[in-house]
C-alpha positions, -999 to 999 in steps of 0.1 A, spaced: -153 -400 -182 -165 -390 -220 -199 -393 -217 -203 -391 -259 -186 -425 -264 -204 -451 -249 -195 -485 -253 -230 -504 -261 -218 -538 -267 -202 -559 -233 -194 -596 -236 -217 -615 -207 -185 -638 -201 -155 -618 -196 -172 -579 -196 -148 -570 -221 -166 -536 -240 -170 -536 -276 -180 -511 -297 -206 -524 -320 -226 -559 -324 -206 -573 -355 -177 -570 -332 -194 -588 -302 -205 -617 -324 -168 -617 -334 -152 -618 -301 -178 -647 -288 -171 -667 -317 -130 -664 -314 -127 -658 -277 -151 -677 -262 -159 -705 -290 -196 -696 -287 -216 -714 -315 -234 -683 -332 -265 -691 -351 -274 -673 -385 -305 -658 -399 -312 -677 -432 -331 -646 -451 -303 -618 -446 -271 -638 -430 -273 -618 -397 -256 -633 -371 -272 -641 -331 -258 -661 -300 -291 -676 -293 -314 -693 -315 -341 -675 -296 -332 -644 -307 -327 -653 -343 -365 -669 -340 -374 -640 -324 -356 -614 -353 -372 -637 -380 -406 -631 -364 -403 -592 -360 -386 -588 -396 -392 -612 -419 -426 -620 -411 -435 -580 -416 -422 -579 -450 -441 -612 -459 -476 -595 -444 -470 -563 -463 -468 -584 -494 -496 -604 -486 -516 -574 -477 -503 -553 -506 -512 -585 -530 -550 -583 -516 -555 -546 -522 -542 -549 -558 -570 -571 -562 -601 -551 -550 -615 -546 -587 -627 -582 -585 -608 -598 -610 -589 -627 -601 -550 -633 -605 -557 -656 -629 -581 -636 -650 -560 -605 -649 -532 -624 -665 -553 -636 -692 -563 -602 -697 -531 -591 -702 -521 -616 -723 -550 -622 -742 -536 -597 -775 -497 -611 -771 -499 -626 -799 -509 -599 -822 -473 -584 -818 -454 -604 -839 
């Protein structure tokens, strides 16, 4: 047995081995006529909606709190959004 080739991907249904995830999602889909469920922020592909909730949750939602945290450090100085804009705005004119 080659114990450097492992095969990590085996189909619940029929144990056939796979050799990655794209090609699992593949063989459930045509084999099996599994319904496969899709992420709608990166199009990745999951045989239970649970999983897709649950891949949402762990990666999505991290990149929305590192923006949401990375937003409220930006504005420690005090200044509002609003008033940073105008700040930055306020001599636009005198460009042209």
């Amino acid at each position: 047995m080659n114990l450097f080739h492992r095969t990590k991907y085996e189909c619940d249904q029929c144990h056939e081995k796979l050799e990655n995830y794209d090609s699992l999602i593949d063989h459930m889909r045509s084999i099996h006529h599994h319904p496969i469920v899709k992420c709608h922020g990166c199009g990745k592909e999951f045989f239970h909606e649970k999983d897709r909730l649950h891949h949402v949750r762990e990666e999505h939602e991290k990149k929305v709190d590192q923006r949401t945290h990375k937003w409220e450090h930006s504005h420690d100085k005090g200044a509002s959004p609003q008033e940073e804009v105008d700040d930055h705005t306020k001599n636009f004119g005198n460009n042209f």
